[in-house]
C-alpha positions as CSV (number, residue, x, y, z in Angstrom):
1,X,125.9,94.8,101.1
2,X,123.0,89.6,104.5
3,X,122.0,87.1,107.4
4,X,123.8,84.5,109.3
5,X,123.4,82.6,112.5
6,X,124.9,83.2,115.9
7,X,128.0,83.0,116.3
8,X,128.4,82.1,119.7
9,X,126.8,79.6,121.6
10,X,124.6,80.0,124.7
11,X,126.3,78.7,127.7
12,X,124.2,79.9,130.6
13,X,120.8,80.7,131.9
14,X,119.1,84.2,130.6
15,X,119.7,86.5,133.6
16,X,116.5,87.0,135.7
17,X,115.1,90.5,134.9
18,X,112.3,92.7,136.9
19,X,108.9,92.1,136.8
20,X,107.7,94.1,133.5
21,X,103.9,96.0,132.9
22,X,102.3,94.6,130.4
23,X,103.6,96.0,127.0
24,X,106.8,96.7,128.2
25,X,109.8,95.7,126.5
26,X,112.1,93.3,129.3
27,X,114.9,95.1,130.6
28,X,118.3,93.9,128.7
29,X,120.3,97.2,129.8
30,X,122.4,95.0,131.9
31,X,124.7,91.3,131.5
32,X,126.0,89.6,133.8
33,X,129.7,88.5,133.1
34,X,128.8,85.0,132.7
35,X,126.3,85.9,129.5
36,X,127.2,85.6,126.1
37,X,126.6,89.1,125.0
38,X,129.2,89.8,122.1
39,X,125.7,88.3,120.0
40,X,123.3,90.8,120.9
41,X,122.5,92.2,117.3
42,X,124.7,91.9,113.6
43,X,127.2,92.2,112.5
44,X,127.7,88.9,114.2
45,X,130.9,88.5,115.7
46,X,133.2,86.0,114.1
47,X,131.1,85.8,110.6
48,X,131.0,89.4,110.0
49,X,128.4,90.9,107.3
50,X,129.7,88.7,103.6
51,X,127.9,91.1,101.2
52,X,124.7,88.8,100.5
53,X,121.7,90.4,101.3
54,X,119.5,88.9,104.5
55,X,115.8,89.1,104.6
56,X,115.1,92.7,105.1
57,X,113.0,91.7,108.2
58,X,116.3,90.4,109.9
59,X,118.0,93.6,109.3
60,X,117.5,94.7,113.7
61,X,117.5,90.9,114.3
62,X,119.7,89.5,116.5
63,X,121.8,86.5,114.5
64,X,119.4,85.3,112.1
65,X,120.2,85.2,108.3
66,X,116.4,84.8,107.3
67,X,113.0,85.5,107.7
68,X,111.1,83.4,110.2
69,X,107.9,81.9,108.9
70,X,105.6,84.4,110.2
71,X,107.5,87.3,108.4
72,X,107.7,85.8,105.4
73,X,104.5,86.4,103.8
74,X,102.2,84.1,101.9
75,X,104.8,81.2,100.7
76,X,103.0,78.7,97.9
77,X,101.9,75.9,99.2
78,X,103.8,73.7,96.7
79,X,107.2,75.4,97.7
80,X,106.7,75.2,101.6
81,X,105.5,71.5,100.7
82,X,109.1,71.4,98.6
83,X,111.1,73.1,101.6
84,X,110.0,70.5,103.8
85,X,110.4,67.1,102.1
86,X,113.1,67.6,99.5
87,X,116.3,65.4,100.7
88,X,119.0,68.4,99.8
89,X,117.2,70.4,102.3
90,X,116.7,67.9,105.1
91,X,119.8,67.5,105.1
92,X,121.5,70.7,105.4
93,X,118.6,71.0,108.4
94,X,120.3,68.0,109.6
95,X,123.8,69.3,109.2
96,X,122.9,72.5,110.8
97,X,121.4,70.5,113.8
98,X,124.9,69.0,114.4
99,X,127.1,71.7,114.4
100,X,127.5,72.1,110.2
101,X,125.8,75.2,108.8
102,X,126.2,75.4,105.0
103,X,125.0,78.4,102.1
104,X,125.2,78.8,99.0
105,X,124.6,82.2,97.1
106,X,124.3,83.5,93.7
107,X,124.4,87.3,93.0
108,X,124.1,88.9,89.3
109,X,123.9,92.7,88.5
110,X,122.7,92.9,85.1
111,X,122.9,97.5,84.2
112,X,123.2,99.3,81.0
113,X,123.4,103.2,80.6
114,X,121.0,104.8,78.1
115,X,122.0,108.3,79.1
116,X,125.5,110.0,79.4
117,X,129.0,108.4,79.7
118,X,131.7,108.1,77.4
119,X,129.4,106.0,75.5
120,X,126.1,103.9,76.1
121,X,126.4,100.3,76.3
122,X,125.8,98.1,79.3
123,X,127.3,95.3,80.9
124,X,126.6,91.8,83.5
125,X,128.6,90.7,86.4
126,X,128.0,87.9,89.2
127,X,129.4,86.0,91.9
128,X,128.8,82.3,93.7
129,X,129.6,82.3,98.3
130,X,129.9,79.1,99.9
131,X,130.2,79.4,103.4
132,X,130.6,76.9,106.1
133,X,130.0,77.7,110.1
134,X,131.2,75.0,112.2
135,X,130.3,74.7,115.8
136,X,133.1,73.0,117.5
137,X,131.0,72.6,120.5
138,X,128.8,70.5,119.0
139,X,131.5,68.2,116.5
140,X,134.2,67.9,119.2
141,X,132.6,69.7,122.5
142,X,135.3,72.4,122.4
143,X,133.1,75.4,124.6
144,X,132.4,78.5,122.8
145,X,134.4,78.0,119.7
146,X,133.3,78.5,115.9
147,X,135.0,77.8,112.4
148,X,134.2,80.4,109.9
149,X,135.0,78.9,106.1
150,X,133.6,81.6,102.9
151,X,134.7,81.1,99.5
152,X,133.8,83.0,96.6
153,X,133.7,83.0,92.6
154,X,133.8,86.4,90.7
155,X,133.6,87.4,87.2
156,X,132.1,89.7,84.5
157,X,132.5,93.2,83.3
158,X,132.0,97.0,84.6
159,X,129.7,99.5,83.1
160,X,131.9,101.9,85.5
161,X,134.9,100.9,84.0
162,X,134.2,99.9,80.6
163,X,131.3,101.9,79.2
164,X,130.6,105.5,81.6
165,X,134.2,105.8,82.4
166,X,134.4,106.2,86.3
167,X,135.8,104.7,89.0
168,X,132.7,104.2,91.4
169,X,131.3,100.9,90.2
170,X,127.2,100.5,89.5
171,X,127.7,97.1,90.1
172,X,128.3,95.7,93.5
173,X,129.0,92.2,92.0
174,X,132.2,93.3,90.2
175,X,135.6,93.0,90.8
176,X,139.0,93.9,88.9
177,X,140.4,90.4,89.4
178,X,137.7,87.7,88.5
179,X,138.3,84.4,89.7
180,X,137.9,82.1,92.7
181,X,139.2,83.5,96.1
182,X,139.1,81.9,99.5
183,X,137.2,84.8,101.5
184,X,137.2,83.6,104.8
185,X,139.0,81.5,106.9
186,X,139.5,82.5,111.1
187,X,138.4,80.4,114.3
188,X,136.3,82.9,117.0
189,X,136.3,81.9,120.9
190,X,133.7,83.4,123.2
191,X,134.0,84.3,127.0
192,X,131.1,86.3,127.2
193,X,131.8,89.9,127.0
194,X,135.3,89.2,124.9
195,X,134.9,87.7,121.7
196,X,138.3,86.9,119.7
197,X,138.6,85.7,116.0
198,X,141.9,84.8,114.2
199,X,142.8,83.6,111.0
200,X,141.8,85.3,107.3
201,X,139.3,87.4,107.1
202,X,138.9,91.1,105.6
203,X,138.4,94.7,107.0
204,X,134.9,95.6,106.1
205,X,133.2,92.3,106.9
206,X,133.4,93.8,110.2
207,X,133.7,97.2,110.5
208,X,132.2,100.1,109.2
209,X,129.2,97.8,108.2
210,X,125.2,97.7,108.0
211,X,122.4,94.9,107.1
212,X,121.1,97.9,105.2
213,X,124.3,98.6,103.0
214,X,123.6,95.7,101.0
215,X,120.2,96.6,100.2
216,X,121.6,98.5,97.4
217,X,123.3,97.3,93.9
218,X,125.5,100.8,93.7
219,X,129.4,99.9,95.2
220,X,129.1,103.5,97.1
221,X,127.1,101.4,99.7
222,X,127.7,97.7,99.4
223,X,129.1,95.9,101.7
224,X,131.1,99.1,103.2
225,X,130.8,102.9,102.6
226,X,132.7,104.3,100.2
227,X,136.3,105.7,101.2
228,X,138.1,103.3,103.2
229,X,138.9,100.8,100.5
230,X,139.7,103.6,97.7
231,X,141.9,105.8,100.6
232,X,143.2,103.7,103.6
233,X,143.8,100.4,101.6
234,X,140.9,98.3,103.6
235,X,141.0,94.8,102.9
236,X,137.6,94.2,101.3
237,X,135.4,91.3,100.3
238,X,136.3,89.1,98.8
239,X,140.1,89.8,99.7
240,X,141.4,88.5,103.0
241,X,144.7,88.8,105.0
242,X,145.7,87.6,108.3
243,X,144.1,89.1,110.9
244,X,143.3,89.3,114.6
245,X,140.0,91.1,116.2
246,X,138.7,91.1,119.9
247,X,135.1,92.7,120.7
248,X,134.0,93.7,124.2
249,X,130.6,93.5,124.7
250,X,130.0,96.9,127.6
251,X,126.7,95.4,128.2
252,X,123.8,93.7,125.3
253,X,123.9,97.2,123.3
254,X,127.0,98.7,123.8
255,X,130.3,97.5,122.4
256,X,133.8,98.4,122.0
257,X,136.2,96.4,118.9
258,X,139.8,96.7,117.4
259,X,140.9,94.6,115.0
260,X,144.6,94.2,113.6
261,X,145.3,92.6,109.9
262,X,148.2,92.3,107.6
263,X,148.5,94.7,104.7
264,X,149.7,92.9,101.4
265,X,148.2,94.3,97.9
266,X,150.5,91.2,96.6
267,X,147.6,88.7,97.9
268,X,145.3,90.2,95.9
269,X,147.1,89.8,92.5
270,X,145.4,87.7,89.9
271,X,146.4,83.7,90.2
272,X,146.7,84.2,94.0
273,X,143.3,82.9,94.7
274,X,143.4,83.8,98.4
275,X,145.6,81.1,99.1
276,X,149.0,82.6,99.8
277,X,149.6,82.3,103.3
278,X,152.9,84.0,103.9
279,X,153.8,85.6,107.1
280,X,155.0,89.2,107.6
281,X,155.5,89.7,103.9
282,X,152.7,92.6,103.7
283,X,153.9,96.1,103.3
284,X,152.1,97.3,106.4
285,X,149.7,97.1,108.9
286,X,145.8,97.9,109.1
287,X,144.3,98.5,112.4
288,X,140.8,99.5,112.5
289,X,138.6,100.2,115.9
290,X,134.6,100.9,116.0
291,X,132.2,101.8,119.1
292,X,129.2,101.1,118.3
293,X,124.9,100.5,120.1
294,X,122.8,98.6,118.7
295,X,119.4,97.3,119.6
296,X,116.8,94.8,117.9
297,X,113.2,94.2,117.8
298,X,113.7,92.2,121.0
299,X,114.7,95.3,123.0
300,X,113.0,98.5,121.5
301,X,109.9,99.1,119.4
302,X,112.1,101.1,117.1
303,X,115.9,99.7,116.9
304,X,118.9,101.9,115.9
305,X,122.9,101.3,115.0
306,X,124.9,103.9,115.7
307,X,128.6,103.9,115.0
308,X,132.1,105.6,115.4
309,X,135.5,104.2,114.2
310,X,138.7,104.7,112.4
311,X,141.3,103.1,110.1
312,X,145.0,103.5,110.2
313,X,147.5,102.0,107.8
314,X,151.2,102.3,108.6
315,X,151.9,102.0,104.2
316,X,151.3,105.6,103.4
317,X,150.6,104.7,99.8
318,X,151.9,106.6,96.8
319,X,151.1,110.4,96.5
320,X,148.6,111.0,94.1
321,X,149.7,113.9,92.0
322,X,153.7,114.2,92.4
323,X,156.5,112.0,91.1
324,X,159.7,111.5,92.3
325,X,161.4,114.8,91.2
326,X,158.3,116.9,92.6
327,X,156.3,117.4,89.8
328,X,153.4,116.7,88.0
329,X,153.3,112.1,87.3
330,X,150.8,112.6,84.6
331,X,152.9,115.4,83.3
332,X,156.1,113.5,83.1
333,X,154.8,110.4,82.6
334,X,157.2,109.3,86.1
335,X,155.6,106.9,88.8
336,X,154.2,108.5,91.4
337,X,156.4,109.5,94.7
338,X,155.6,106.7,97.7
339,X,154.6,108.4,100.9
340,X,155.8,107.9,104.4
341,X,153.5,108.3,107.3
342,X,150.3,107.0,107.7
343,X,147.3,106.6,106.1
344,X,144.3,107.5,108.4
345,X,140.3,107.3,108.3
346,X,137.5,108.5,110.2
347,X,133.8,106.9,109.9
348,X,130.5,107.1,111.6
349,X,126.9,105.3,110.1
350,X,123.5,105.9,112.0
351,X,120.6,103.3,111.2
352,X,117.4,104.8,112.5
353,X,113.9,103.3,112.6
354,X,111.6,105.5,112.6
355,X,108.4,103.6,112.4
356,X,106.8,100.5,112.3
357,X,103.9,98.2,111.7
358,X,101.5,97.6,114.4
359,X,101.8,94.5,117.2
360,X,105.5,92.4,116.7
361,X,105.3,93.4,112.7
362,X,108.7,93.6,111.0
363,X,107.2,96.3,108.6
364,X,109.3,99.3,109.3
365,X,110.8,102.2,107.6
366,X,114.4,103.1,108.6
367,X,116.1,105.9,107.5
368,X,120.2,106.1,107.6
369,X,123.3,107.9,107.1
370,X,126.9,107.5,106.5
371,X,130.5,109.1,106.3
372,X,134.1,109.1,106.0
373,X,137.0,111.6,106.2
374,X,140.5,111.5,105.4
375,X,142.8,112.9,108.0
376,X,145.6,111.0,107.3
377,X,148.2,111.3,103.8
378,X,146.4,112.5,100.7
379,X,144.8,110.1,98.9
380,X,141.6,109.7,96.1
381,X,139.2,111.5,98.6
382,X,139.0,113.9,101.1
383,X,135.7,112.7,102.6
384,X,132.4,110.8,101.1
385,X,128.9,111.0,103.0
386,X,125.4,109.3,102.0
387,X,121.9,109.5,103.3
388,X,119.1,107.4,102.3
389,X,115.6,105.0,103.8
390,X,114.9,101.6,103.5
391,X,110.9,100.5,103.6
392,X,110.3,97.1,104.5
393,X,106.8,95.7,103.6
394,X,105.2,97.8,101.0
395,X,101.9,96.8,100.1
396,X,99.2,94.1,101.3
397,X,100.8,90.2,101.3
398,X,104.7,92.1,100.8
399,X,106.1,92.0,104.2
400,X,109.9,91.1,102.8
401,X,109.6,93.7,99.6
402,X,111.5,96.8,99.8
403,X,111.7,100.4,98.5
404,X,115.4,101.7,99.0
405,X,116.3,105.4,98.0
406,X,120.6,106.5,98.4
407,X,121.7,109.8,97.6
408,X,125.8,109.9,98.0
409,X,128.6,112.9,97.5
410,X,132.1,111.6,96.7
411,X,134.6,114.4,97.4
412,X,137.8,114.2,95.3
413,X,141.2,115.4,96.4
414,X,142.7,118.4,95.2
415,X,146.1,116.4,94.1
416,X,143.2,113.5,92.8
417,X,141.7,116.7,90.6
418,X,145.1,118.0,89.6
419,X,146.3,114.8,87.9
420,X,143.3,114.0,86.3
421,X,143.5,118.1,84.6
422,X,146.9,117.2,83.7
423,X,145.9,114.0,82.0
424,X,143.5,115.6,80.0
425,X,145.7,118.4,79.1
426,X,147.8,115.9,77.8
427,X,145.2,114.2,76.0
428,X,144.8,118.1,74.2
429,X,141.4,118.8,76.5
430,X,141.1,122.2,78.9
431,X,139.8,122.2,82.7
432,X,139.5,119.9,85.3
433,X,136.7,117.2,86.0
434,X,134.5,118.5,89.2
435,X,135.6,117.3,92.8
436,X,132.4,115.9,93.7
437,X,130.8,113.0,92.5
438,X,127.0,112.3,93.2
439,X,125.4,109.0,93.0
440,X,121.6,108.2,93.8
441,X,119.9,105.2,93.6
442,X,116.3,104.1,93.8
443,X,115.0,100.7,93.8
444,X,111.9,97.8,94.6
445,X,113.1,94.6,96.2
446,X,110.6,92.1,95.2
447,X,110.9,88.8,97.7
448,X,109.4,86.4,94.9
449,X,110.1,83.3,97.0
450,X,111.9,82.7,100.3
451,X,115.6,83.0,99.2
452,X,114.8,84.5,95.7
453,X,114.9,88.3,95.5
454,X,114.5,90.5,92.4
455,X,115.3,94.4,92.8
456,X,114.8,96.4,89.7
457,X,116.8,100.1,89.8
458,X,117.9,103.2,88.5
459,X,120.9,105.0,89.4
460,X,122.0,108.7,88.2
461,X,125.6,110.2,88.7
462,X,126.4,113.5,87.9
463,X,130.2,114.6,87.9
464,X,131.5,111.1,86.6
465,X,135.0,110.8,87.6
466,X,137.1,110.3,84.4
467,X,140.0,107.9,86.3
468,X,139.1,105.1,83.9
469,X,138.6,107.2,80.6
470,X,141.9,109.1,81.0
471,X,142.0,110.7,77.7
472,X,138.9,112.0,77.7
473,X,138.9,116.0,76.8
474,X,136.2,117.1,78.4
475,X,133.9,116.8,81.3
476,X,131.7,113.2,81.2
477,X,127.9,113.5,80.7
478,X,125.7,112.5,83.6
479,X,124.5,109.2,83.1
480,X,121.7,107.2,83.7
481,X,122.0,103.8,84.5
482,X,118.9,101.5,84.4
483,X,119.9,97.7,86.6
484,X,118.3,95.0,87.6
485,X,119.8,92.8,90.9
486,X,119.0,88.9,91.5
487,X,119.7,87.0,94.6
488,X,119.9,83.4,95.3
489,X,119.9,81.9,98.3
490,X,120.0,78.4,97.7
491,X,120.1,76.8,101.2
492,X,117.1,78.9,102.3
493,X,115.8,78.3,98.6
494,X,115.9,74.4,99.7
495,X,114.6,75.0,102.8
496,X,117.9,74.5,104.9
């Protein structure tokens, strides 16, 4: 699936709150208009979650992209020494002080299948984020107002894809078109309780999202549940259309947010780079709305995300199974039919601590749960679901290492099933490929140094979908697939 600063300034006085016993958590149930509530815990606002991991300890943090000291365990003496007098990171500190926050990220998945698949083999993919968050306030004293700049560089190959033959990438770094792509591009204003972003940005950078998705290398989690992307047409990270979203903050843990963007598949074609701007030349229109509470270490022992939304798109898509006489597209070798109607998702994630280290301690183990249904045309699935923990702080000294566990079920339409038989019949195979896919993952994020994470896994599907190994005559073998993620957070590396 990250950290990042808040996106809204403060512009008046904490309100005054009750007299508290000692122990007691202050009393945040209520804001008063004048507040700036729409930061009260991530995703923030107009930066939205970007698919880089944050320090796990920042995860039910309000608006902080990394570890504070204290939660950062034992940090060599020579690289705190280096975060503090090297020039690089002075000045981004500097920058950051004025308005200018700048990062600089590195991701590689490195994974390679011993067991099952087509065949065994294994494969690398990475990416490079820039990102700039400009406080106008600050530069140019414009109130409450933010620039949000993210671009991104993406290239290597799929062991999904290439090697194990499915659809559900292993690798959370890959992409289908490699290449630079400007990510991220809007303006947010605050008033309080309404926060409003406009400009380029995608769906799942801000709905249907978790610090904790991204804690994971498997695609079925990072940066967004699996379904919306494969069914409703989201536009995901590191695509970007035009888009509009507003977000009323109810009080500091209760919210309400719709968001409107332009639907163009054209914008993502290879060469396009994210910079085609056109207006109203998209095939449709993707509306997304969430509910969602959400509390931080500030305001419970044991913080929790809940949330509810859905995702409509007014391009039906094309059907998958029929072609344009009625029958069977893989039969015939025909394009598929295009659908009228809608496209329509439902989604709800739970994050839920369930316990913690003793006094302010970020240690914690959370446990969480996600899904997705189709109720709109057919498409690829009919619903997807996933439960799983994350541990932060394992043993003695490792407050920011993690132990992540993900158990997923991806259920495949009937008409999804029924072209992939008749593809294989084709091929001269029998049967059909089973309508559920199951992913798991397991893994150990090791925080070697303050913006340097290592997180050895092992993932294990059973039921790989055969949409990328077509011909294939016979059911896939469960696979195995041994990976090994590496994070780089440069600015925080430096000591920006």
């Amino acid at each position: 699936m990250p950290a990042y600063i808040l996106s809204v300034p403060v512009v008046s006085a904490p309100p005054q709150v009750a007299p508290q016993r000692q122990g007691s958590p202050p009393d945040t149930r209520t804001v008063p208009e004048a507040a700036p509530p729409t930061t009260n815990a991530p995703p923030l606002t107009g930066e939205g979650e970007r698919e880089t991991t944050r320090d796990p300890t920042t995860a039910f943090s309000s608006g902080n992209r990394e570890a504070a000291p204290k939660d950062q365990g034992s940090v060599p003496a020579g690289v705190a020494r280096f975060q503090r007098e090297n020039p690089v990171g002075r000045t981004l500190r500097a920058l950051k002080k004025d308005g200018v926050d700048l990062t600089l990220d590195f991701v590689d998945n490195v994974a390679a299948n011993p067991v099952g698949g087509v065949r065994q083999g294994s494969a690398e993919s990475h990416w490079f984020s820039g990102t700039a968050d400009i406080d106008l306030e600050k530069l140019i004293a414009l109130p409450n107002t933010r620039v949000h700049v993210q671009g991104a560089w993406f290239t290597g190959d799929s062991l999904g894809r290439d090697t194990i033959g499915n659809s559900i990438s292993f690798q959370q770094t890959w992409r289908p078109v490699p290449g630079p792509r400007l990510t991220q591009l809007n303006v947010e204003h605050d008033f309080g309780k309404l926060n409003l972003m406009v400009g380029r940005a995608a769906v799942n950078s801000y709905f249907n999202n978790s610090p904790l998705n991204c804690v994971f290398m498997s695609n079925t989690s990072c940066l967004t549940a699996y379904g919306g992307i494969s069914d409703i047409g989201i536009t995901a990270f590191p695509n970007s259309s035009w888009a509009a979203k507003a977000r009323y903050a109810l009080d500091e843990r209760r919210y309400l947010q719709v968001g409107v963007f332009d639907y163009n598949n054209d914008l993502n074609l290879a060469g396009k780079g994210g910079l085609d701007f056109s207006l109203f030349a998209g095939t449709g229109t993707i509306v997304a709305g969430e509910a969602g509470y959400q509390t931080t270490f500030a305001q419970e022992r044991l913080p929790r995300r809940y949330k509810i939304g859905a995702y409509l798109n007014t391009d039906g898509g094309q059907s998958l199974f029929y072609d344009r006489n009625g029958g069977s597209a893989a039969a015939s070798g025909l394009p598929r039919v295009a659908l009228g109607g809608d496209r329509v998702g439902l989604y709800a994630m739970i994050d839920e601590t369930v316990s913690r280290g003793a006094g302010d301690s970020k240690r914690n183990l959370a446990l969480f749960a996600r899904g997705f249904l189709n109720v709109g045309n057919v498409q690829q699935l009919d619903w997807f679901a996933s439960v799983g923990f994350v541990k932060t702080g394992t043993f003695t000294g490792r407050d920011n290492d993690t132990i992540g566990f993900l158990l997923s079920n991806t259920r495949f339409s009937d008409q999804q099933v029924a072209y992939l038989r008749d593809l294989r019949r084709k091929a001269g195979g029998t049967g059909a490929p089973e309508a559920n896919e199951v992913i798991g993952e397991v893994n150990y994020g090791f925080a070697a140094l303050p913006g340097l994470r290592i997180m050895p896994n092992v993932q294990y599907v059973i039921n790989p979908d055969p949409i990328f190994a077509p011909t294939t005559r016979k059911d896939i073998p469960a696979a195995v697939v041994l990976g090994v993620r590496v994070d780089v957070r440069f600015t925080q590396l430096l000591g920006g």
